[in-house]
LUMPA-11494 format. One line per 2 residues: number of its first residue (from 1); for each residue x, y negated, z of C-alpha. Coordinates in steps of 0.05 Angstrom, whole numbers. Each point is the difference from the previous one (the first is absolute). Layout:
N
NUM	X/Y/Z | ...
//
This chain:
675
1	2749/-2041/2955 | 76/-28/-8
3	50/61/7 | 32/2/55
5	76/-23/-20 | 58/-25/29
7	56/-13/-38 | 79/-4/0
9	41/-28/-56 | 21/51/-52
11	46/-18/-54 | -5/63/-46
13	69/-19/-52 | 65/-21/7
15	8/-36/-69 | 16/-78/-3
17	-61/-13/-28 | -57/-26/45
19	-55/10/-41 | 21/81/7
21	-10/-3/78 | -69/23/23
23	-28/-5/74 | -27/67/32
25	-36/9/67 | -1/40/63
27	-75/28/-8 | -41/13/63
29	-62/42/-5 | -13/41/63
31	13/66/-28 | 66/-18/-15
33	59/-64/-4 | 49/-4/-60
35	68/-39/8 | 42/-15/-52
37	65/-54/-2 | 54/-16/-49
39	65/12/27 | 64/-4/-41
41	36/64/-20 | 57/-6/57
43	-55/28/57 | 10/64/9
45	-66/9/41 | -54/-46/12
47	-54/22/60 | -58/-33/25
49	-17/3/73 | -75/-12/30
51	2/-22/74 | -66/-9/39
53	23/-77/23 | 27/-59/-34
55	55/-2/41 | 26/48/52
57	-4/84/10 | 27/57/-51
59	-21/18/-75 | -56/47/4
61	9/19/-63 | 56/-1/-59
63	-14/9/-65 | 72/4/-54
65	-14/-26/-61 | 18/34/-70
67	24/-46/-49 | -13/-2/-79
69	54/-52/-19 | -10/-57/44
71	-66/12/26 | -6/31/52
73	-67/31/35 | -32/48/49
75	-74/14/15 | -20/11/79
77	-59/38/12 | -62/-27/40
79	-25/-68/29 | 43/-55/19
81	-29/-48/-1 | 19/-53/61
83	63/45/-2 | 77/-41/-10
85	55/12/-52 | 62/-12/-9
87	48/24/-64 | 76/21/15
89	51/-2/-54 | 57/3/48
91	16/-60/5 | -59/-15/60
93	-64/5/1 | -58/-53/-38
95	-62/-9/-26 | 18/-1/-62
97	7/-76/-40 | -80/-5/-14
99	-33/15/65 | -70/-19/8
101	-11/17/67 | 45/4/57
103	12/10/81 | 19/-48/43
105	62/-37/-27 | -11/34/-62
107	51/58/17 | -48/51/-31
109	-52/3/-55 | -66/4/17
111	-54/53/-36 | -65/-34/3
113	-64/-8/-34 | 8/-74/-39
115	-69/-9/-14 | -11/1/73
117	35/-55/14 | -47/-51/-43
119	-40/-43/44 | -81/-4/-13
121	-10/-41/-67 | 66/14/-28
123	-19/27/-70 | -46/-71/-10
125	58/-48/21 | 25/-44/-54
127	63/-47/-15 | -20/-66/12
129	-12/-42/-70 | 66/-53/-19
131	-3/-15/-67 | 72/-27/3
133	59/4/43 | -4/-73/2
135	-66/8/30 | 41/39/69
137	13/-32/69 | 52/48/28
139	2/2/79 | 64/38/23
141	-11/31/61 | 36/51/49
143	-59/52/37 | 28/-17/65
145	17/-73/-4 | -77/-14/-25
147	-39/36/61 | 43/11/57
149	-7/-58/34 | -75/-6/-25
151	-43/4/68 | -62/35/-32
153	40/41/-39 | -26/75/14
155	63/28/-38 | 52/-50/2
157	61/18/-37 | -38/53/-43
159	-28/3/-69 | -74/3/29
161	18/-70/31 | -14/-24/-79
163	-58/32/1 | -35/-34/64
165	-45/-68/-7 | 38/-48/26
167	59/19/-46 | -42/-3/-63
169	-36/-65/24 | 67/-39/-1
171	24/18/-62 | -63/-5/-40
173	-2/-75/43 | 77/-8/-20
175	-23/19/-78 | 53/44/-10
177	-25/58/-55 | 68/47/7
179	30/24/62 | 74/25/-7
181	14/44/54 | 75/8/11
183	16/83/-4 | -53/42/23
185	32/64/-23 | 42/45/57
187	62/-30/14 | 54/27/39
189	16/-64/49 | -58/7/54
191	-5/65/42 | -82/12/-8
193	23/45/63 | 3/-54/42
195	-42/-53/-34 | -46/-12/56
197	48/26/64 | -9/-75/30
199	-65/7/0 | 2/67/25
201	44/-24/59 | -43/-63/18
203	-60/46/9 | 33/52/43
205	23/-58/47 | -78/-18/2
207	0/70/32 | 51/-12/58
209	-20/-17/73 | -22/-72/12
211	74/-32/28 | 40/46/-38
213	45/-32/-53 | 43/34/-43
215	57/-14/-35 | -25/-4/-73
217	52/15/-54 | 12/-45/-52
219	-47/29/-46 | -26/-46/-57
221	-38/17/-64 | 37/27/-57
223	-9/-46/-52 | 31/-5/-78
225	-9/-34/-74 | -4/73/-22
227	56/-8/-59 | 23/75/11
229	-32/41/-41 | -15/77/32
231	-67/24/-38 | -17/-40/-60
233	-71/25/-6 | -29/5/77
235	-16/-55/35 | 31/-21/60
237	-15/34/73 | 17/-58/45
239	-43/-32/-40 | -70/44/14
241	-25/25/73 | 26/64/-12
243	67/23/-26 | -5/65/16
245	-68/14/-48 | 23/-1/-70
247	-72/-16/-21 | -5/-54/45
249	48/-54/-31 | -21/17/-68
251	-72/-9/23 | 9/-71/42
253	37/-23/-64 | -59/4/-53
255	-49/-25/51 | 42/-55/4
257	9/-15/-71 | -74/16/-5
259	-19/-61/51 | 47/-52/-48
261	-28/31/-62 | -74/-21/31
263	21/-62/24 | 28/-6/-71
265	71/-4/24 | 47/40/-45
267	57/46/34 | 72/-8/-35
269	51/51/27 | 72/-23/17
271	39/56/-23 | 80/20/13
273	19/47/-66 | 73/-30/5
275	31/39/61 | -20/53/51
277	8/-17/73 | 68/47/-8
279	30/59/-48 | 23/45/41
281	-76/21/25 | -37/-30/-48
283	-53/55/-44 | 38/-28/-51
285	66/35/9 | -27/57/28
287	-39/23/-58 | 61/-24/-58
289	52/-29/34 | 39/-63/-29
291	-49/1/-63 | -47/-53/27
293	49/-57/19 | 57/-38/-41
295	74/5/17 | 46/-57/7
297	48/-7/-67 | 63/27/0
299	49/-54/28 | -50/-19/50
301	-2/-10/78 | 3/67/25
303	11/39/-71 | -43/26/-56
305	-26/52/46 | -32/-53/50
307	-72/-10/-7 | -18/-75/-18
309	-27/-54/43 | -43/-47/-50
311	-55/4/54 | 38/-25/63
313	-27/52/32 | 54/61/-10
315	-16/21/-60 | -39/-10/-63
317	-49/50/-43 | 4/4/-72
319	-60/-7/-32 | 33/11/-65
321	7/72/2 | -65/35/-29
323	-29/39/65 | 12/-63/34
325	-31/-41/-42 | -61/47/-8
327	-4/0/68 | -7/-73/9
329	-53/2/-56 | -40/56/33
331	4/-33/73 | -27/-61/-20
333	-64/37/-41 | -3/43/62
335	-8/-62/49 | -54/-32/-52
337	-39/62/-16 | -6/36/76
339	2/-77/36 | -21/-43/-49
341	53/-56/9 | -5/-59/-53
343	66/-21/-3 | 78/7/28
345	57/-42/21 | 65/28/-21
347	59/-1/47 | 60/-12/-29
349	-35/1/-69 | 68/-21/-29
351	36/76/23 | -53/24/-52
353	7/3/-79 | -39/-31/-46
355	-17/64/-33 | -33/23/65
357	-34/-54/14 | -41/-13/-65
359	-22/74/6 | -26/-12/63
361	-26/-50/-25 | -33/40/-62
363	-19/54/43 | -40/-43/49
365	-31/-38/-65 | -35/80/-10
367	-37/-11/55 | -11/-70/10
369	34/-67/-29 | -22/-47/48
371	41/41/59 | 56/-50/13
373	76/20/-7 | 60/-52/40
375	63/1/34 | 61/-35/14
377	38/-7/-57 | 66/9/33
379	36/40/33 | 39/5/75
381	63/17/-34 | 40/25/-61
383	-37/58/-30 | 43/63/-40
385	-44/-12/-56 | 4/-62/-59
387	-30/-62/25 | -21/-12/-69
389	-53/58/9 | -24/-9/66
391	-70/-39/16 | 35/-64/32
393	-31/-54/-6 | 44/-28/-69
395	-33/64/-28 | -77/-19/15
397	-6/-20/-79 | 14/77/-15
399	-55/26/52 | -71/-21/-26
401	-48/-11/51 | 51/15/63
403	1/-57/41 | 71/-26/55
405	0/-61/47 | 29/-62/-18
407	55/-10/52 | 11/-63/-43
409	-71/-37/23 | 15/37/78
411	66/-30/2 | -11/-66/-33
413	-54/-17/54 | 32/28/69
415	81/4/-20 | 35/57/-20
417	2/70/33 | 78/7/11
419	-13/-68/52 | -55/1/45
421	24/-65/22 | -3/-36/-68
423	-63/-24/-19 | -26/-36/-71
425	-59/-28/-26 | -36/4/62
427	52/-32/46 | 1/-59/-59
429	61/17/-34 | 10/-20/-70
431	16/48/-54 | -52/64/-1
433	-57/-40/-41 | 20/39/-67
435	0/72/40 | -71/-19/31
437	-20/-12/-64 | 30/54/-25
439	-50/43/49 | -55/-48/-5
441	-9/22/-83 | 4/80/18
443	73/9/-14 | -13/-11/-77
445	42/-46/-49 | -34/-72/9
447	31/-45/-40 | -11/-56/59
449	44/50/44 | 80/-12/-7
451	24/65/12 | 70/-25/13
453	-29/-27/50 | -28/61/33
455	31/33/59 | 4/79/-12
457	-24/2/-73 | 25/-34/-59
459	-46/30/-51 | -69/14/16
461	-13/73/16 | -82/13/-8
463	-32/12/-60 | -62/-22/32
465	-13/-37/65 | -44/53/28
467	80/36/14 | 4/-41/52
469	-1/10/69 | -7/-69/28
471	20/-9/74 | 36/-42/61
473	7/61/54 | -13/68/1
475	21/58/59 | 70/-5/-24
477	44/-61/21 | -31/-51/49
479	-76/-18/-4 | -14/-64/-21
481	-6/-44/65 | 65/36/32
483	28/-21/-72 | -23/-68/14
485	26/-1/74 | 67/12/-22
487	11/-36/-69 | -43/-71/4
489	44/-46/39 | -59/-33/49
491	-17/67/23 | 62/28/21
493	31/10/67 | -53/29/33
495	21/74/7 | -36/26/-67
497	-70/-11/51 | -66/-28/-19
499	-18/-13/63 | 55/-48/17
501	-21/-46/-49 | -25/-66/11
503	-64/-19/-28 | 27/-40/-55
505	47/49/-22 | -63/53/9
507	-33/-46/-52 | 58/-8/-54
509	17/84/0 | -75/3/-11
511	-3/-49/-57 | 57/37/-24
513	-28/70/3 | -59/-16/-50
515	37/-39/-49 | 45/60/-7
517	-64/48/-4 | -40/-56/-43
519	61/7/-49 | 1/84/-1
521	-81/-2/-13 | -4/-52/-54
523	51/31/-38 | -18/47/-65
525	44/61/28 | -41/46/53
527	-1/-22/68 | 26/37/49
529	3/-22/79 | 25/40/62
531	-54/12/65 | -14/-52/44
533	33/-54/-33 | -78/-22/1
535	13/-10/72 | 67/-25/0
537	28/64/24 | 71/0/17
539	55/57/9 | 33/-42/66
541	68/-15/-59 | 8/72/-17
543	26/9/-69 | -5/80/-6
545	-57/11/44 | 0/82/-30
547	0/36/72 | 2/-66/47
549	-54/16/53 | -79/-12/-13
551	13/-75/51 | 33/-16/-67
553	-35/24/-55 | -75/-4/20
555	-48/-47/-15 | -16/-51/55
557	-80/-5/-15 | -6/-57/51
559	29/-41/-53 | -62/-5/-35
561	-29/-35/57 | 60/-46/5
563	15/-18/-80 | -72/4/-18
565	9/-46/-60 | 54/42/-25
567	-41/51/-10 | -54/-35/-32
569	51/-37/-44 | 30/81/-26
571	-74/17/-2 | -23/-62/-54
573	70/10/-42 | -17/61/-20
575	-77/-5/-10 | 29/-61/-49
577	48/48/-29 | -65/50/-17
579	-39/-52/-15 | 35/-38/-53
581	30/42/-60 | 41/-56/-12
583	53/29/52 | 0/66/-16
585	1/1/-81 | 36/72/-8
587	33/-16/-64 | 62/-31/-30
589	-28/-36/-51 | -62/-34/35
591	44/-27/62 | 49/-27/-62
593	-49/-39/-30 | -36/-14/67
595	44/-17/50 | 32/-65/1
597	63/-32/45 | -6/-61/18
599	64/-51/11 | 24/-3/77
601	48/-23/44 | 40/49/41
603	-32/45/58 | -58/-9/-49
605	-44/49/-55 | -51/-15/-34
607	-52/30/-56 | -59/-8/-35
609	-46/58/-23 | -38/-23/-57
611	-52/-1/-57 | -47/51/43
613	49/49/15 | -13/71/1
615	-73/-24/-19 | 0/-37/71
617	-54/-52/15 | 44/-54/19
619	27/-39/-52 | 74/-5/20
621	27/22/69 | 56/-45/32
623	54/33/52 | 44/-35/39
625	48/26/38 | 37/-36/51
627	53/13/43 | 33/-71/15
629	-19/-26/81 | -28/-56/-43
631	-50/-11/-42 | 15/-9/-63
633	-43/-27/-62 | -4/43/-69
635	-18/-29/-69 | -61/49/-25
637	-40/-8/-72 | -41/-57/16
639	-78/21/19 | -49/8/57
641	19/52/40 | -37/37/73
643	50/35/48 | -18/61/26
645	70/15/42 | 26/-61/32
647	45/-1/68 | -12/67/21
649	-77/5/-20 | -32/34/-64
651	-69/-10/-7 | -29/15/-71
653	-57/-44/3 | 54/-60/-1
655	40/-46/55 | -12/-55/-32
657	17/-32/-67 | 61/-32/-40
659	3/-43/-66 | 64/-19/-36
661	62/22/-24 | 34/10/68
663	-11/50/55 | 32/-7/76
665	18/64/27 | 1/2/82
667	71/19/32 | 12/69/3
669	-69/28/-34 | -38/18/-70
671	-40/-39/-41 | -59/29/-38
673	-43/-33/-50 | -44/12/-53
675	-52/-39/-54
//
């Protein structure tokens, strides 16, 4: 029988040293509950309070802590389990920085009984098997974006909506093996108070007299990315059915990760270690004020004694300091060992240093190497820390088996993120063949690549290809058709709308759309794609869609019925991707002596993967990508070749057959040919 625990972070030391800093617990057992939490020296008196609610009503009982250096800890008498916490240092009330459990809008810790929370089966289910991170299809998606909108959704916006049939059935039909879900931890941005008040509202008008009409408020749903960070370790309320039972949200997320894991669908966690949602309330500074964040240099906007910004977001954590380092280390064990999440997403993974990062990364390797560690390997502004030692992306080479997308191969297809009216390769514009290629070889030297030539990068930065996130859109920044709308020339002028295209111009973003994708999914980095761009979702032009209403952000299923070869097209990429190691050859040296450029003209890239790739039954595999409104002909080692992706289609079993030294390439499309 597991012992009934619930723990708090407990840093037992104040040396530099992080190997010196131990976690403790606050131990339930009926008879009795023991708290303990390191506070620094300057509280004079630390006192934990147990209320009967999550939120709301008096203490009903205080306990003061006595201290022994800088842990502090008090022992209350009797059950409480189901009870609520909060510790009070004077400088406001918290949780403390490791809550497990928590009330609604995580204002309170929660004392409950963690094995309780495991759904039937638990202890049997297993990570999905992927051999190599080359071997991933990552599938970003946002809980409410994926199910709101879904018709026979029985819990749209929630984590059970993952777990349902009809969920699983389209991305085991997509082929998608990793779902990213964007954060899933409690953030501070929606009010889990009022998560469902619309609702609420539309079913007490059901109630009125027939012929009375009210005036409705101008209630909508609450609705955020979730990039503010309130309780690292709980999972989100607004997310579950019910935010005001702490077991609930913790239970409705392993059942959820539980339905993937069956479906063999692994769960990668997006997760915000680089700012809290603010300082002044954060658990954070209420336990050790200033300790956990960085301060502006001296000389700086605002003075040595402002806190700095390299997050964007107000502030900026420094994981560089030992308990805040060991406390990233121990979260992300935490979320593997009590969740069992198989990978995470950094945000902002270039706020972070290098140091911190490869012992996450050794720390993870403990308890399994095939759990997969990326971020972004930048950061949203100037950080108070060297940029030589932080994990941006120039800095991959120093952080084995951590991978960051390549904003080169994004940028080089769609145009570049400061302009979301400039397009590139995709609106046939000369001069971003080197950069495609660039991302098309995993970010690696490739002596057929011209770095000079290279937009953001003039030295390669991965070690090995498989530290690559390859990609065209993701949640930040426009998806790809609203890209599409506003940068390709043809397609403009028509107010940022799908629907207000014209058939033809229907047909061209189309043809666009899956060269971009047939480009992210042959290449030898991992591919990564955003929700619904499978059904040519769009965002209706909004750049920074982060709390723009769900008539924005949701996915429009009817467009499966409308762009049903879209779908089918995303659907055979990827089962070519899985089926062919020729694309996905996870190391430096094999895509070196592999992979092959061929000579182009402008708007044009092409390659050859050859000799058996990868121990691929094809011979040698022929791309060609092009993204002139022409065709255009492309010289190709002379042979007998079948297509198996030709204007729009990919069948395996062959399109039909070439023979020769040249190859023409339809307008606006990808070639694919093998012998």
């Amino acid at each position: 029988m597991k012992k009934l625990l619930f723990s708090l972070l407990v840093i037992m030391t104040t040396t530099t040293r992080a190997q010196d800093f131990s976690f403790d617990e606050v131990s339930y057992t009926p008879e009795q509950t023991t708290f303990r939490l390191f506070a620094p020296s300057t509280a004079k008196q630390v006192k934990v309070r147990i209320y009967d609610n999550g939120i709301g009503g008096k203490a009903v009982r205080t306990l003061k802590m006595k201290r022994a250096g800088t842990l502090w800890t008090a022992v209350a008498d009797g059950n409480l389990l189901g009870r609520f916490y909060t510790f009070d240092t004077g400088r406001g009330e918290c949780p403390g920085v490791f809550a497990k459990a928590v009330g609604v809008n995580g204002q309170r810790g929660a004392i409950i009984d963690m094995a309780a929370t495991d759904p039937a089966g638990w202890s049997s289910d297993r990570r999905p098997e992927v051999k190599s991170p080359a071997d991933l299809v990552v599938y970003e998606m946002h809980h409410r974006d994926f199910s709101i909108a879904r018709k026979d959704a029985a819990h749209p916006g929630k984590f059970l909506a993952l777990s349902e049939p009809w969920a699983v059935r389209h991305l085991k039909t997509l082929g998608v093996n990793a779902v990213h879900i964007l954060p899933s931890y409690d953030f501070g941005s929606v009010d889990e108070l009022r998560i469902d008040e619309d609702l609420y509202l539309e079913n007490a008008y059901k109630q009125l007299p027939e012929g009375v009409i009210p005036a409705r408020p101008n209630f909508s749903p609450q609705y955020n990315w979730g990039y503010d960070p309130v309780n690292y370790n709980v999972p989100e309320g607004s997310y579950s059915t019910n935010p005001y039972d702490p077991a609930c949200r913790i239970r409705e997320f392993k059942q959820m990760v539980q339905a993937l894991h069956k479906a063999g669908i692994r769960v990668i966690l997006d997760v915000v270690y680089n700012h809290t949602y603010d300082i002044e309330h954060s658990n954070f500074q209420r336990t050790y004020p200033d300790y956990y964040y960085r301060k502006a240099p001296s000389g700086a906007v605002g003075g040595a004694s402002s806190y700095s910004n390299g997050s964007g977001c107000g502030n900026e954590t420094a994981s560089e300091q030992p308990m805040m380092r060991r406390f990233m280390i121990e979260s992300v064990k935490y979320w593997i060992n009590e969740y069992h999440i198989d990978g995470f997403r950094f945000d902002l993974m270039g706020c972070h240093d290098i140091e911190t990062m490869n012992e996450i990364r050794r720390a993870v390797d403990q308890i399994d190497p095939t759990i997969f560690i990326y971020g972004e390997g930048w950061s949203a502004g100037q950080c108070a820390y060297p940029q030589e030692k932080l994990g941006v992306k120039a800095n991959i080479r120093q952080m084995p088996r951590i991978a960051a997308f390549s904003d080169e191969i994004r940028d080089a297809l769609r145009g570049p993120f400061s302009d979301d009216t400039k397009g590139a390769f995709l609106a046939g514009i000369p001069g971003e063949e080197e950069s495609l290629k660039f991302g098309i070889a995993g970010a690696i030297s490739h002596p057929q690549v011209d770095m000079s030539k290279v937009n953001y990068s003039k030295e390669a930065w991965a070690a090995e290809p498989v530290q690559m996130m390859s990609y065209v859109s993701c949640h930040d920044d426009m998806c790809l058709v609203d890209r599409l709308l506003a940068s390709v020339p043809s397609l403009k002028g028509k107010d940022g709308r799908l629907s207000t295209l014209s058939d033809r111009q229907k047909e061209e973003l189309i043809r666009l759309d899956l060269l971009a994708q047939t480009a992210v999914f042959t290449s030898q980095g991992v591919p990564f794609m955003l929700s619904g761009e499978e059904m040519l979702r769009d965002k209706k032009g909004v750049h920074n869609s982060f709390e723009s209403p769900d008539s924005i952000n949701q996915l429009d299923w009817t467009r499966l019925q409308q762009y049903p070869q879209v779908f089918q097209y995303y659907k055979d990429l990827i089962q070519l991707r899985r089926n062919h190691p020729a694309f996905r050859l996870g190391h430096a040296n094999l895509v070196r002596r592999h992979l092959e450029f061929l000579d182009t003209g402008d708007c044009v890239v092409a390659f050859r993967l050859k000799d058996n790739a990868g121990g691929d039954r094809w011979r040698n595999i022929i791309v060609v990508l092009n993204a002139n409104d022409s065709p255009v002909e492309v010289k190709i080692p002379k042979g007998r070749y079948t297509e198996v992706c030709c204007d729009g289609i990919i069948n395996e079993q062959g399109l039909g057959e070439i023979e020769g030294d040249m190859a023409t390439v339809s307008a606006q499309s990808a070639l694919i040919l093998h012998d």
